[in-house]
Structures are given as C-alpha cells and as structure tokens.
Backbone bond lengths (Angstrom), bond angles and torsions (degrees), N, CA, C in turn:
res aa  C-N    CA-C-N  psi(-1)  N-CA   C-N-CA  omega(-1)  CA-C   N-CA-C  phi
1 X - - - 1.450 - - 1.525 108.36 -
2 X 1.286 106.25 127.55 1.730 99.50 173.65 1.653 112.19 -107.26
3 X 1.126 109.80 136.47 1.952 118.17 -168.38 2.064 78.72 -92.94
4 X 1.534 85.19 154.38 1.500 91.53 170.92 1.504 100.15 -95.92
5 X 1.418 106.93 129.79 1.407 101.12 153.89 1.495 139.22 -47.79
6 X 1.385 110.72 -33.23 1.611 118.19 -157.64 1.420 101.80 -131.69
7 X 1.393 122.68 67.83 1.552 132.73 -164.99 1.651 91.80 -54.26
8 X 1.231 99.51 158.01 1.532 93.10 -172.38 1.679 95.04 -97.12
9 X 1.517 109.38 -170.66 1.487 116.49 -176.56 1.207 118.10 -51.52
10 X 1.680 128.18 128.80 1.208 128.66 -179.57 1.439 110.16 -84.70
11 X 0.988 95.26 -33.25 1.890 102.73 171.71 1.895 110.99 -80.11
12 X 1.423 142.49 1.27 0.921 144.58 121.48 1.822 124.52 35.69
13 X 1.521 76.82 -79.69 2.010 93.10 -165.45 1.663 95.25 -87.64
14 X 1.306 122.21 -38.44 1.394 128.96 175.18 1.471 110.27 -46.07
15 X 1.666 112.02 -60.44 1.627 100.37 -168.13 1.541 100.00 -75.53
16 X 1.699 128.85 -33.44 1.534 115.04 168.44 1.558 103.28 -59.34
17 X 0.874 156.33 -59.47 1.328 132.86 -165.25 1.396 109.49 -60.88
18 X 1.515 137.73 -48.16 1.269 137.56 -174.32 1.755 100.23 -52.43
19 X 1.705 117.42 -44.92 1.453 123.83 -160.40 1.659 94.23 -64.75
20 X 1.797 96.33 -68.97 1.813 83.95 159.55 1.160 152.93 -13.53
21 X 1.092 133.16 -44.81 1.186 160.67 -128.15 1.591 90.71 -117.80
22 X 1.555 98.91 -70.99 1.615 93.17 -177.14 1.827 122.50 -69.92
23 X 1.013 104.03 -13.38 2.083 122.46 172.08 1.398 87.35 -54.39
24 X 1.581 99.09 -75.03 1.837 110.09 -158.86 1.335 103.01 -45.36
25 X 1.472 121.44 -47.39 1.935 103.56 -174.49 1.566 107.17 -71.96
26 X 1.024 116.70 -27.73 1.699 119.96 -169.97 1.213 101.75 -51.69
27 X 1.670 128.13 -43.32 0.656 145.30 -128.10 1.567 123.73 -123.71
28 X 1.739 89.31 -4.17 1.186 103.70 175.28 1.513 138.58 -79.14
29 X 1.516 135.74 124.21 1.495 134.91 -149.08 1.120 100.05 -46.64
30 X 1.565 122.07 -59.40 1.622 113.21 -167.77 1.739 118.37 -36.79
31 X 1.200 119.12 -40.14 1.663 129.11 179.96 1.922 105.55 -45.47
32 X 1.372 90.39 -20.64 1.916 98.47 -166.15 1.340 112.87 -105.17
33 X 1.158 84.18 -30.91 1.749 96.56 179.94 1.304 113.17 -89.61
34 X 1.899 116.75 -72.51 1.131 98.90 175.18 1.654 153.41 -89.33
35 X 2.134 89.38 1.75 1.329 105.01 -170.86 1.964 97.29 -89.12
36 X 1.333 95.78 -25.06 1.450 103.58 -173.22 1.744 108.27 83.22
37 X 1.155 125.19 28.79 1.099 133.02 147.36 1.355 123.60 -39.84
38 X 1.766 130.09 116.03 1.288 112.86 171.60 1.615 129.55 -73.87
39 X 1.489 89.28 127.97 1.574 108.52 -177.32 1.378 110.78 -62.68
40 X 1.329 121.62 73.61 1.181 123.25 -166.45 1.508 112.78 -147.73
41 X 1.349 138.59 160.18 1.550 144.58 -170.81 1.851 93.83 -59.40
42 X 1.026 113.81 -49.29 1.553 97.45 173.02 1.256 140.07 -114.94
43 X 1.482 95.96 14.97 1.653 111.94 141.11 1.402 122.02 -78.17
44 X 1.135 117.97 -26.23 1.318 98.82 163.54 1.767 124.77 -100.94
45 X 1.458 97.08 3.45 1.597 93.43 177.98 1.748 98.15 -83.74
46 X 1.213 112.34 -25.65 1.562 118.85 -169.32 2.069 111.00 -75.64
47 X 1.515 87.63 -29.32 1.858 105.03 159.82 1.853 113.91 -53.14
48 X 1.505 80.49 -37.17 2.194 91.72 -159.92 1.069 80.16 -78.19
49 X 1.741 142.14 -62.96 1.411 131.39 -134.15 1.785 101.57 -79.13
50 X 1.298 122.67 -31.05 1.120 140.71 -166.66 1.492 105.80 -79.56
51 X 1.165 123.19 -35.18 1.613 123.80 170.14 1.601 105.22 -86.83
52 X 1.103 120.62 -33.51 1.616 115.71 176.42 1.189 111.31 -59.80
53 X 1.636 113.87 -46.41 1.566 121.97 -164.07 2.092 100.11 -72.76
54 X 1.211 101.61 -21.07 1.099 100.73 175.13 1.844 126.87 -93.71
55 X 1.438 95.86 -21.63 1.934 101.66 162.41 1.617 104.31 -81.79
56 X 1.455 116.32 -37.29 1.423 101.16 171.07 1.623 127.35 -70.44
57 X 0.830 140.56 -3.16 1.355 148.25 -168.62 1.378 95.90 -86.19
58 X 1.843 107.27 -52.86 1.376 109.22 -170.71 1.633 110.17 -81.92
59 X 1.062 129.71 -13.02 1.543 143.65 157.54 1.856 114.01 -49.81
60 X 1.460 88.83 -48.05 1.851 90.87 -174.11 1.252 118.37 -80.24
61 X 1.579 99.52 -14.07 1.528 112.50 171.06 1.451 138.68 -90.52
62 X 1.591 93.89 9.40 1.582 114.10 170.89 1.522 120.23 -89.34
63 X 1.665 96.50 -130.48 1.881 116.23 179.95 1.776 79.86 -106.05
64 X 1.574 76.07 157.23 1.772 116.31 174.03 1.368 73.69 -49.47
65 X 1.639 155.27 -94.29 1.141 151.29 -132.21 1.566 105.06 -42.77
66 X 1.133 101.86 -58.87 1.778 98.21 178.00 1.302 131.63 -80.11
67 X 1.625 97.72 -12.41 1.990 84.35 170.27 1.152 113.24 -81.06
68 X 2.101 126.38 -6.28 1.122 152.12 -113.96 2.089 69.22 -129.94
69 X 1.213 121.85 -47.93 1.172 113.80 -154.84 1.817 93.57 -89.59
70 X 1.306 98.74 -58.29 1.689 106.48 172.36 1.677 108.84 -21.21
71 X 1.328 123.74 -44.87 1.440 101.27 -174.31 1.558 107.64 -112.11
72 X 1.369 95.07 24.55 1.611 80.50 165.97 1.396 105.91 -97.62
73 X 1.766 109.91 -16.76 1.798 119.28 -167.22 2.119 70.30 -88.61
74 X 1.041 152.39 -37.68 1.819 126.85 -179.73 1.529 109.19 -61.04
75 X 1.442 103.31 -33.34 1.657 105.07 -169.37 1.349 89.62 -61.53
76 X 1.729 127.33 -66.59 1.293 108.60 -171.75 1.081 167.68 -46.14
77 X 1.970 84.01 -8.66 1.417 101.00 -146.99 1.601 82.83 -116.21
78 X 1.578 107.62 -9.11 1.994 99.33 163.52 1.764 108.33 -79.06
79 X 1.322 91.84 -31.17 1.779 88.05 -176.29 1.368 108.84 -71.96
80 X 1.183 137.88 -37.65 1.654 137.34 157.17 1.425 98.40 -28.96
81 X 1.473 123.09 -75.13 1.172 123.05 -153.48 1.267 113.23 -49.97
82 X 1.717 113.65 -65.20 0.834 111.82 177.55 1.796 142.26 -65.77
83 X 1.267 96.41 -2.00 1.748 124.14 154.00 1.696 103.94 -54.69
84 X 1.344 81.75 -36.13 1.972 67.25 -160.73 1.420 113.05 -111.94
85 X 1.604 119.29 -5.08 1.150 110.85 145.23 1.577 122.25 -47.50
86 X 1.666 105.47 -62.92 1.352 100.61 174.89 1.540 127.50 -30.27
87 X 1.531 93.27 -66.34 1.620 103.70 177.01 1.777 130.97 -32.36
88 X 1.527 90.21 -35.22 1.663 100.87 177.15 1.607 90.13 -82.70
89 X 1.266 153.51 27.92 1.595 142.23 116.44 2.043 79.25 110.36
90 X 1.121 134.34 32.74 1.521 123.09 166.47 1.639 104.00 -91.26
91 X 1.215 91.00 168.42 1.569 93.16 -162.66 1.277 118.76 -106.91
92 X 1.272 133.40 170.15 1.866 132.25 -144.57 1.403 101.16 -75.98
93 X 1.499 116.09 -25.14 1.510 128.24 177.43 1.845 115.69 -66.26
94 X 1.210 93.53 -47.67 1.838 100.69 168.47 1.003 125.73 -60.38
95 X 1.400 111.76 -43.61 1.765 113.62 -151.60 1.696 98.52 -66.02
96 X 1.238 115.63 -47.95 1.141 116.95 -175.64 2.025 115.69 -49.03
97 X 1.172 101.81 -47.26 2.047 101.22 168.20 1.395 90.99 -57.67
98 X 1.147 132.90 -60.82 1.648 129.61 -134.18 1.853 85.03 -74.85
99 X 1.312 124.26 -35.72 1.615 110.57 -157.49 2.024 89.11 -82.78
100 X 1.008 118.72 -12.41 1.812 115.46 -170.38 1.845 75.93 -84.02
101 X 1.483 123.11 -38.57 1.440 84.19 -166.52 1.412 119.08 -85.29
102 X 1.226 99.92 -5.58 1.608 119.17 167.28 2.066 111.20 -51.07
103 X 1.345 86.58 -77.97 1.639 82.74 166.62 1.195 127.42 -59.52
104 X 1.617 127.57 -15.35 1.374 105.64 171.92 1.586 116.43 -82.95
105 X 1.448 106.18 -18.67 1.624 109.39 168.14 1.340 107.42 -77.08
106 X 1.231 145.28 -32.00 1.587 144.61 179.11 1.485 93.61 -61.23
107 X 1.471 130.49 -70.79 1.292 133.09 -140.66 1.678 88.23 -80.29
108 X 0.972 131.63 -33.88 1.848 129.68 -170.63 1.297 96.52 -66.84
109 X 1.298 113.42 -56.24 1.566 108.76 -159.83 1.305 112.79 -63.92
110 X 1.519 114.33 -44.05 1.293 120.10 156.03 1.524 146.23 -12.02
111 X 1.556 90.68 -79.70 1.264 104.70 143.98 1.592 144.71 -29.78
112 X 1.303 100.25 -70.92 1.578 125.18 157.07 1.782 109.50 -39.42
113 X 1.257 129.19 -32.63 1.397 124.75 -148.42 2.060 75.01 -120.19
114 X 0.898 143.24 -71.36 1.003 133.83 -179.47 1.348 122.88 -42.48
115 X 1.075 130.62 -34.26 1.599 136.91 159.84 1.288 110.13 -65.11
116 X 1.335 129.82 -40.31 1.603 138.40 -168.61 1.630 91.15 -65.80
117 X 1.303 109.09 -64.66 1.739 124.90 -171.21 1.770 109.10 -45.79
118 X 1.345 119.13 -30.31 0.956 115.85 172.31 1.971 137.08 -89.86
119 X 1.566 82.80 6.24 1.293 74.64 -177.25 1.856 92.88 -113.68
120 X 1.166 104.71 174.69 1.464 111.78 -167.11 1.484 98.02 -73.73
121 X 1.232 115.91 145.11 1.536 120.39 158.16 1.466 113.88 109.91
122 X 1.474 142.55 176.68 1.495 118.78 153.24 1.348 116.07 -114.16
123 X 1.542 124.69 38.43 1.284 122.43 -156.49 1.648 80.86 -94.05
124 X 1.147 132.42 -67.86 1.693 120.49 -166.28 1.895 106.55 -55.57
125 X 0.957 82.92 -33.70 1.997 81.59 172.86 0.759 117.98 -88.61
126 X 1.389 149.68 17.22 1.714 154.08 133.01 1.706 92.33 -97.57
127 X 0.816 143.45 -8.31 1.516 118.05 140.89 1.221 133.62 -63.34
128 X 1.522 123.71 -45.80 1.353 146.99 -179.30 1.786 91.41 -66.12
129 X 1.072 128.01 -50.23 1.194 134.90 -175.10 1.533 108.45 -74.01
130 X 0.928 135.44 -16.30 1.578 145.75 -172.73 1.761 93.57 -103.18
131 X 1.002 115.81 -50.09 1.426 108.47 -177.21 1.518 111.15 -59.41
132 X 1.787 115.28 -62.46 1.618 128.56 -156.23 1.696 95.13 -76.92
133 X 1.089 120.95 -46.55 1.577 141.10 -152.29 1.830 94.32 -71.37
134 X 1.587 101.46 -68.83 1.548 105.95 -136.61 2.075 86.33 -125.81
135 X 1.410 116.05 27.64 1.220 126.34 164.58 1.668 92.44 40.61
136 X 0.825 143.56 68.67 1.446 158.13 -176.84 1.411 112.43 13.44
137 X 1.365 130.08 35.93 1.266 143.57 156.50 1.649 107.16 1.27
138 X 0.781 103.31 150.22 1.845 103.76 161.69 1.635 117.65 -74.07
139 X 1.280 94.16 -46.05 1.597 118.26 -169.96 1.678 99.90 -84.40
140 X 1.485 129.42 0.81 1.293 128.40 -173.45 1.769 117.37 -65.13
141 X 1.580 115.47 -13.78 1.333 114.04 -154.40 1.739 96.62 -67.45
142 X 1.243 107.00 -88.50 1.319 101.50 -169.10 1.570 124.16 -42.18
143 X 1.109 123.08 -26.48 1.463 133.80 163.00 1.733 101.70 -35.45
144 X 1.406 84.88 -64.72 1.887 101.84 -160.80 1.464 108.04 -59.41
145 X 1.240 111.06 -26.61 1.592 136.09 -164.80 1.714 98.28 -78.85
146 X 1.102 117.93 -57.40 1.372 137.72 148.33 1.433 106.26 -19.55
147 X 1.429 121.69 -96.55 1.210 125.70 -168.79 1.679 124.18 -61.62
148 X 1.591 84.91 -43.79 2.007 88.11 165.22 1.614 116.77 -33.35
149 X 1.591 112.21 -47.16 1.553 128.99 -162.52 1.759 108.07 -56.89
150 X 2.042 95.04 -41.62 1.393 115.43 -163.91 1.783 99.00 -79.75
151 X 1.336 102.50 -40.02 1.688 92.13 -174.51 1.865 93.64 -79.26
152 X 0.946 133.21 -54.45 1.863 108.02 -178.89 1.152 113.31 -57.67
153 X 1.393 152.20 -8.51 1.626 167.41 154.39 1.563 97.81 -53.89
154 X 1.852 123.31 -68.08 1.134 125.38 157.98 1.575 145.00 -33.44
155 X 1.693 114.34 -47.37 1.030 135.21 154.41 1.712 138.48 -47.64
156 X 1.383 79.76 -24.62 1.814 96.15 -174.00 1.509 96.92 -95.80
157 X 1.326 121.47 -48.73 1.314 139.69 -174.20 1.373 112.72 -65.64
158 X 1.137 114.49 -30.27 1.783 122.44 151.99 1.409 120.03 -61.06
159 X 1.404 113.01 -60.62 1.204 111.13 159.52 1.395 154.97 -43.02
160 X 1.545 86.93 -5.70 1.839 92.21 173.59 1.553 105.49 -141.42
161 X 1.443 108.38 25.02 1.485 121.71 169.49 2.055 111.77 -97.76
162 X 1.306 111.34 120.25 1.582 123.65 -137.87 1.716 87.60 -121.11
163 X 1.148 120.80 -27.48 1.403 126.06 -172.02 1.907 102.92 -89.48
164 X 0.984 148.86 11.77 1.252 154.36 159.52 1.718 129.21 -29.97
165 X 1.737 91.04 -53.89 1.364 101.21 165.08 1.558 123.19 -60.49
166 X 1.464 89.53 -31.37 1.857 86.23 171.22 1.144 123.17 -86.76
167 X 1.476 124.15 -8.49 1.575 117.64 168.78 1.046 100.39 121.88
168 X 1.890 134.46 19.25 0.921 111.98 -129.70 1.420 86.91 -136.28
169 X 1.440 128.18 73.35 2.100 128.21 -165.70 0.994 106.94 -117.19
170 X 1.600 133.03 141.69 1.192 145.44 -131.83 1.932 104.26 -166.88
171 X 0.790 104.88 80.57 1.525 121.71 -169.80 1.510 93.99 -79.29
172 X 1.473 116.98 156.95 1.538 132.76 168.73 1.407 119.33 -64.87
173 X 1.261 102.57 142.22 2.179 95.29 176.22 1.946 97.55 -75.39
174 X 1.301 82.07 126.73 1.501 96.92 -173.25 1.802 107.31 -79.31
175 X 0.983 126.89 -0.22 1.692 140.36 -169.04 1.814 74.21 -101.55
176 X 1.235 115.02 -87.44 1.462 109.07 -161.89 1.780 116.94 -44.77
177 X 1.349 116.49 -27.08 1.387 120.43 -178.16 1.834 97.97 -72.08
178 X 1.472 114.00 -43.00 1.532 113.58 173.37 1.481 109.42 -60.13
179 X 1.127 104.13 -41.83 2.165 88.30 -175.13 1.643 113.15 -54.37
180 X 1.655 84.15 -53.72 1.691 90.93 -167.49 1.747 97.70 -57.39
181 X 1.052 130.69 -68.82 1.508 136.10 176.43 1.854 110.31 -14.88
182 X 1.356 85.47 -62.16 1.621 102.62 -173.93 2.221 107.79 -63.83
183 X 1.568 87.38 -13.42 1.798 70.72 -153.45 1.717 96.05 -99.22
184 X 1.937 103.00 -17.38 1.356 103.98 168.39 1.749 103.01 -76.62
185 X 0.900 157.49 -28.20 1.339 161.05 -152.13 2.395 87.93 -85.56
186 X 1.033 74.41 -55.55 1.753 72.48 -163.44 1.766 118.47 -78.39
C-alpha cells in the first residue's frame, strides 16, 4: 500500500463549493429576466465579479480561516478565468494582458461596490451598478434601483451567515428581493 505523502487540500471541496455557490447565483435566470441584466459574456462575468466582491468582503471580515479561504475561492476564480480565456483558442502570449485586465475590472468594481455599500441609501449603488452592470443605459435607473436593493439584501445576509468556513453560503431569492424592490418603487 502506498500512503501519499502530500495529501492534497483538505479545504478543496469547501472553496469549490463556496466558488460554486457564488457561479450558481450569478448565474441565475431571474438576474436576466427579471433584473434585466444583459445576457451576455460580460453580463454575466460582471454577475460573478459582483457576487464574489460581495462573499469576499464578508470573508475579510471574519477569522484568519476565512480570509484564508476567501482567496483561495479569488485564486479560483482567476484560474477559471484564465481556463477559459484559453479555451476561447487565445494564445499563451495574451492570456496573461487579458487576466491583468481581468483584475483591474475585479479590483475596480470592487472597490466601487464597497464604497457604494457603505454609504446609506442605494442611490450611489445603483449608479455603480448602472455604470458596470447596464453600461449606463438611459433606461438603466429603475433596473439599477432594482438590483442595488438585491445586492444590499445580499450584503446583510452575508453578514450574519456564520457557517462559511464550512462551505456553507446561502444568498437571498433574488425574484423575492425584485417584488419587494419593485412593489416599494410603485
């Protein structure tokens, strides 16, 4: 019998399930349907970066264990990317510009959405969201107004979720965050 020397990561299935976890909501129809999100390669990468930037926030704001886990679910979520740059057939010379512009859109938006979150209200965060989201549409307000509601709904709901380290994230039904949104608006 041979023992492995170098067991691989025990935390492994944890940060794929956490990375999971945040894909599956990104990714979820209602965002297209009812937020009016464009169904598009960077509408939905701007879904992923926007729910990450929002499990990481609440990651850095834990134990060493979870900020410890938080960038192993960023490490993954550069190695995705850059999986799938490749995959679209670009070459070993590119990927590397294309993933710096990757992080400078991850870390901006970030930014941008973390400053918005902190100030009272969702009027600067349906801006930030009207700009990255909905390329500043004319018709973007209530959309943005919409989703602003769902990502501070999200944010809070991160914030008092304690099971993380175990893999264990639980995002808001984004249909129910649209009614209520939609029914205070009207």
């Amino acid at each position: 019998m041979i023992f492995r020397l170098f067991p691989g990561n025990r935390q492994e299935p944890t940060i794929k399930a956490l990375y999971g976890a945040i894909v599956a909501q990104a990714r979820a129809p209602v965002f297209y349907r009812d937020y009016d999100v464009p169904d598009t390669v960077n509408g939905r990468f701007d879904m992923i970066v926007l729910h990450l930037a929002l499990f990481l926030d609440r990651m850095e704001a834990g134990s060493e264990m979870m900020r410890t886990q938080g960038q192993a679910v960023f490490d993954l979520f550069c190695s995705e990317m850059d999986g799938h740059l490749r995959e679209t057939g670009m070459s070993d010379l590119k990927v590397p510009k294309e993933m710096k512009q990757v992080g400078r859109a991850f870390y901006g938006r970030r930014s941008v959405y973390r400053d918005a979150l902190a100030v009272p209200g969702n009027r600067r965060l349906a801006e930030a969201l009207a700009r990255n989201i909905y390329l500043q549409e004319a018709s973007a307000g209530a959309r943005a107004h919409r989703l602003a509601a769902y990502v501070r709904t999200a944010a809070q709901s991160l914030s008092q979720q304690n099971d993380l380290e175990r893999g264990q994230l639980a995002w808001p039904d984004p249909q129910a965050v649209a009614a209520d949104a939609t029914s205070e608006q009207g």
